[in-house]
N, C-alpha and C positions, 0 to 999 in steps of 0.2 A: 397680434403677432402669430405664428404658426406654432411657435411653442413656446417652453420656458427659457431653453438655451438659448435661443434669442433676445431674448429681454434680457438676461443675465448678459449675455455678451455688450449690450448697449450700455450695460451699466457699469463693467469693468472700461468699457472705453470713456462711460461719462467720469470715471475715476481718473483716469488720468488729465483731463479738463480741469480740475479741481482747482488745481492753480490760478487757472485763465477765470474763473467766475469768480473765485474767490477775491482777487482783483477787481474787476469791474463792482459786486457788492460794495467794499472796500470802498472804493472811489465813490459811488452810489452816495452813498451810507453820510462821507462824511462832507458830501456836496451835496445835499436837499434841496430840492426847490419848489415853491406851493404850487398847487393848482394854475394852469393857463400861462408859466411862469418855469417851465422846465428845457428852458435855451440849451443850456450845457448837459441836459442829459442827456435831451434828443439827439445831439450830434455824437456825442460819446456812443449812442446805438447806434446811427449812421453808420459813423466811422467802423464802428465792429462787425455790421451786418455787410456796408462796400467789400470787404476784405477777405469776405467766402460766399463772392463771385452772386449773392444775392440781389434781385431788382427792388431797387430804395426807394419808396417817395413816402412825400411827408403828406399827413391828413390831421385835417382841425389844427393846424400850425406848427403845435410843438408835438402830435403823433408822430409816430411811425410805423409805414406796414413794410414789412421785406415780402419777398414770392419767391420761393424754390419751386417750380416746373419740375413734375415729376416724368415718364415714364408716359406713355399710351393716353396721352390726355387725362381721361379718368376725371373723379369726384377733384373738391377741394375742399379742404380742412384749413381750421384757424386756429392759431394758438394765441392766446391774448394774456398778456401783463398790463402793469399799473407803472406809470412814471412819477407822478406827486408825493410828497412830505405831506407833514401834517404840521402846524401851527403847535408845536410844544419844543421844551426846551428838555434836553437829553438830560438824564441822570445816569446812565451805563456805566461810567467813566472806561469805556473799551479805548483800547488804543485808536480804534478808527470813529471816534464818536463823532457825531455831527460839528463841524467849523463853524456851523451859522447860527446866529443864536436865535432861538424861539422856532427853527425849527427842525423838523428830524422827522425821520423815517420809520416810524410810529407803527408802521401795519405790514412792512412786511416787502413793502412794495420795490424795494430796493433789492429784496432777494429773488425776487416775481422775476424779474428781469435780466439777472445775473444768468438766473437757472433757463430760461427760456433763450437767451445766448446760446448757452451751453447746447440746447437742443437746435439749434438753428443750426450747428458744428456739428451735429450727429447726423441730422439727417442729411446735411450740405453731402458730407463722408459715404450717403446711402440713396445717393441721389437716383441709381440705378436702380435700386428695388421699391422707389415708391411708385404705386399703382396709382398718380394722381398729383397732386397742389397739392403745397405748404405754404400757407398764409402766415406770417408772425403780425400779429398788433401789439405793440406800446401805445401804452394809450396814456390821456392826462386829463389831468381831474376827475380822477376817480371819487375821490373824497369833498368834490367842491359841487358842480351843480349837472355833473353827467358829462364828462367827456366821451362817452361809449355813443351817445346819441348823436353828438356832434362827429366821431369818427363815421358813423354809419351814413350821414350827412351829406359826408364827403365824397361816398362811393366806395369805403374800405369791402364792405361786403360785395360787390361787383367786378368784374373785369380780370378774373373771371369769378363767376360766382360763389360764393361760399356754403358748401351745404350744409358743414356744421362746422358748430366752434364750443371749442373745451376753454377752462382757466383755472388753474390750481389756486392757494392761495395758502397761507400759513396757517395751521391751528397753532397755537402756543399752549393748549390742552391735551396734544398729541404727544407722545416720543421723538423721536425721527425712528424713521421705520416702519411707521404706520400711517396710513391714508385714509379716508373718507368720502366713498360717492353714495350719494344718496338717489333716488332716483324723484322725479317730482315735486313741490312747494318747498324750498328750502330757507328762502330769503322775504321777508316781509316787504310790500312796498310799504313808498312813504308818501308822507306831505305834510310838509310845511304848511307851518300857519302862523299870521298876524293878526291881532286883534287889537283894536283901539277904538278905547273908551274917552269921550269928549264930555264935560259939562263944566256948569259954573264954580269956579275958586272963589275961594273967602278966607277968612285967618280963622285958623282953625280954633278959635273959640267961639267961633259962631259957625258952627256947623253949617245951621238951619236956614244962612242966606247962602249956601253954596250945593253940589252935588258931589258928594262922596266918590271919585272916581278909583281910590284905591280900595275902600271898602268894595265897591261894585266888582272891581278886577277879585278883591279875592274872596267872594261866594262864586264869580264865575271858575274860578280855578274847583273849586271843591267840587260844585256843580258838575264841572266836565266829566269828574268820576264816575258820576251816577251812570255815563253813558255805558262806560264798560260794565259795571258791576247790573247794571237795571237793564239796560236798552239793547245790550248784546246775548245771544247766549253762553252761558258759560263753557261752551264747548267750539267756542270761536275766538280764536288768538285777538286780541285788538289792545294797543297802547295808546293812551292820549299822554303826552307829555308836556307842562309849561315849563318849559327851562330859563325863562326870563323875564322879569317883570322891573319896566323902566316907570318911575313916576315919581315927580315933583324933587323939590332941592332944602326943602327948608321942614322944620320938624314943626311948624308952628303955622302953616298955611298948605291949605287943599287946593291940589293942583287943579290944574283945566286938562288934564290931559295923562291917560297910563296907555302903556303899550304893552302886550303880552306877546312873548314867541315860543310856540312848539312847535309839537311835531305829533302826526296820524302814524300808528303803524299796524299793517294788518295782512293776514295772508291772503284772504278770499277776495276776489275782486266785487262780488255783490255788494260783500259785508263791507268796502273800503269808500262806494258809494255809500251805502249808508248810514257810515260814522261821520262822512263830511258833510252830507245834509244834519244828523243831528246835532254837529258842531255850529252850525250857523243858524242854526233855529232855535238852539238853546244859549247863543251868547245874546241873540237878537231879543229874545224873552225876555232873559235875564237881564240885560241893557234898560228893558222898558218898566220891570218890574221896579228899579234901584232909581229909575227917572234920569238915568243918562243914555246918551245915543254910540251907539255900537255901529263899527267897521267888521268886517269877516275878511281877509281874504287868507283862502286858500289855494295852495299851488301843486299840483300835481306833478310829483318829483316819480324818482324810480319805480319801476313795474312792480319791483320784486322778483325774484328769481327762479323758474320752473324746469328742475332738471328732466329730458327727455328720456324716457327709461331706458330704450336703446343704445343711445349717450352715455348712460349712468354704468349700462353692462361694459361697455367697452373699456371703461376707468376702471370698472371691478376686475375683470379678467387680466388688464395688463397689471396694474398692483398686485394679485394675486403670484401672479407669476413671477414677480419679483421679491415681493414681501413675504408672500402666504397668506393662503386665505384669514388664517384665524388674525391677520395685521390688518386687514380691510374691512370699514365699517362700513354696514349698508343700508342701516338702518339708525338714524338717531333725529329728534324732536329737530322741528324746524325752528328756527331763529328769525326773532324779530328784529334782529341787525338786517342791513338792505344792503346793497353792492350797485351799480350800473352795469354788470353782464348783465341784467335783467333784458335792458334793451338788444344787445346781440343774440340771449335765446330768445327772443322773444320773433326775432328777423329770421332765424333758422335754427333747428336743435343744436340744442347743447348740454354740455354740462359743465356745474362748476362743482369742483370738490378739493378739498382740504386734503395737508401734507403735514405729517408731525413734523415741528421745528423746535421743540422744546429737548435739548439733550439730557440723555438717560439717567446722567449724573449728577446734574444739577438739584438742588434739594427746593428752590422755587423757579418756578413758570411765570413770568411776568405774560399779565395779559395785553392784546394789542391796544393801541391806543394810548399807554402810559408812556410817563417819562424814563420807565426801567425794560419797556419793550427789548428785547432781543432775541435773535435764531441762532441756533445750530449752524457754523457752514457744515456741519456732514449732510445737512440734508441736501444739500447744491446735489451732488450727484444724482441723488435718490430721485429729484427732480426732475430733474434733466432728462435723465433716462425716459422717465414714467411719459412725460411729454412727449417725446421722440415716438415709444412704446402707443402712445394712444393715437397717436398722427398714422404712424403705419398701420395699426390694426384698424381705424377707421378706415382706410383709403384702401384695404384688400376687403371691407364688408366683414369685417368679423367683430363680436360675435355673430353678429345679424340682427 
């Protein structure tokens, strides 16, 4: 933006919007819908985005991207939100709690949306002074197996081209009032993994005419540790996780068969090759050592997330000027939580940074993902703005 009285001005106008996202959250919130599976959301944004005069089409089925056509051709910018629930059942008891049961809007995603609305009505309003595109993406299945890959799939980054793309998202660790860009490794990739262990049953009083397929599964669990603590260095983030372990029905006979599922999480792309070789070369071992026969598969899920430092100034400066520097984090430890922006920065810069959504008076901050998750709506405005604020000063080159 050129100054601060501009940014403050976007954001007495995103005040008075208040209402209109406040609404659409609202409605959001207590209409959930999972992954691959958000019919009535996607039209609910249709319908809002038809309605200021933006070009609509749908991508990866239930996405949607709008296009506001700025001014002098120029760059194009994207602003991207989340469409999907999450599989838990609400405990808030807010007047607008989730209607469906088992699932609710757990991360925030429903506010993503609201407030990225909001900003699609600022800049519609500023149509004249953008130096350039505004992309909006809704995206779905964020939370399920990468909706961001499959929008990219489709062509959202094209036609015309996208040259960066920003995504705010909720901290429930923040205030409202305060932000967070970071520049560089912020988001761990991931991957998923299955393992299954096969050998002979027998009634578990006779061990010794059968193969121990649970015992095998859990020295390979233990085992896996050793990857991190032994085979990594300590000054390299990496998570191995078993979060499930299926085997046999009966307390008194040894199955033919365990299944184990986790998850890889790591920041380095070196170091994410090779925790999944040592994962398959140490269950394969271990398989042989216990005298049952072992499966590996592993699936290469999310990039992980690499904020552009350029990207990251431009988040800084417009927060800045709205917030105050001393509101803008620029600096904090990278998370082995993962996101699917990875794959949109990963197609063009970007940046993804966090928005306080935990209000000031509140004496607990439920974290994302539970059944007590909730936001601020004051943060709707503070959002809205900031979006609007990063679209414009991206699309004039500033900071640079």
């Amino acid at each position: 933006m050129e100054n601060t009285s501009t940014v403050q001005q976007l954001y007495q106008e995103a005040k008075t919007l208040a209402p209109r996202m406040e609404s659409v959250y609202r409605i959001l919130h207590q209409n959930p819908e999972l992954g691959r599976h958000e019919w009535e959301s996607a039209v609910l944004i249709e319908r809002s985005l038809a309605a200021l005069g933006l070009e609509v089409s749908r991508a990866a089925e239930t996405g949607v991207v709008a296009l506001l056509r700025g001014r002098d051709g120029g760059r194009t910018v994207a602003l991207r939100a989340e469409l999907d629930a999450l599989p838990i059942t609400e405990e808030t008891k807010l007047p607008w709690a989730s209607q469906r049961a088992g699932v609710m809007h757990a991360c925030g995603h429903d506010f993503h949306c609201a407030a990225l609305l909001g900003a699609a009505r600022l800049l519609g309003a500023h149509r004249e002074e953008l130096a350039g595109n505004v992309k909006c993406f809704f995206q779905p299945d964020e939370e399920g197996d990468g909706g961001a890959e499959r929008m990219i799939g489709a062509g959202c980054m094209e036609r015309p081209e996208v040259d960066a793309v920003f995504a705010l998202h909720c901290d429930s660790a923040l205030p409202v009032g305060q932000a967070a860009a970071v520049p560089g490794r912020i988001c761990a990739a991931s991957d998923p993994f299955t393992i299954t262990l096969r050998g002979r049953g027998s009634h578990g009083a006779k061990p010794q005419e059968g193969d121990d397929v649970i015992v095998a599964a859990a020295q390979i669990i233990t085992a896996l540790q050793t990857i991190v603590s032994r085979r990594t260095a300590p000054t390299e983030p990496a998570v191995i996780t078993v979060g499930a372990l299926h085997s046999g029905s009966a307390g008194n006979v040894l199955p033919t068969e365990a299944r184990l599922k986790g998850i890889i999480r790591t920041l380095d792309p070196a170091l994410r090759q090779k925790v999944r070789r040592e994962v398959a070369d140490l269950v394969q071992s271990m398989a042989a050592a216990m005298g049952v026969r072992a499966e590996v598969d592993i699936r290469p899920s999310y990039p992980g997330v690499c904020n552009d430092e350029a990207c990251a100034r431009t988040v800084q400066q417009a927060a800045a000027q709205l917030l105050g520097a001393e509101n803008v984090l620029t600096d904090r430890p990278p998370s082995m939580g993962t996101d699917d922006f990875g794959y949109f920065s990963a197609a063009a810069p970007g940046c993804y940074w966090q928005i306080g959504t935990s209000d000031p008076t509140w004496e607990t901050r439920w974290p994302n993902h539970t059944p007590e998750f909730r936001v601020s709506e004051r943060a709707l405005p503070v959002a809205a703005a900031l979006h609007a604020a990063v679209a414009m000063s991206y699309l004039r080159g500033e900071p640079g």
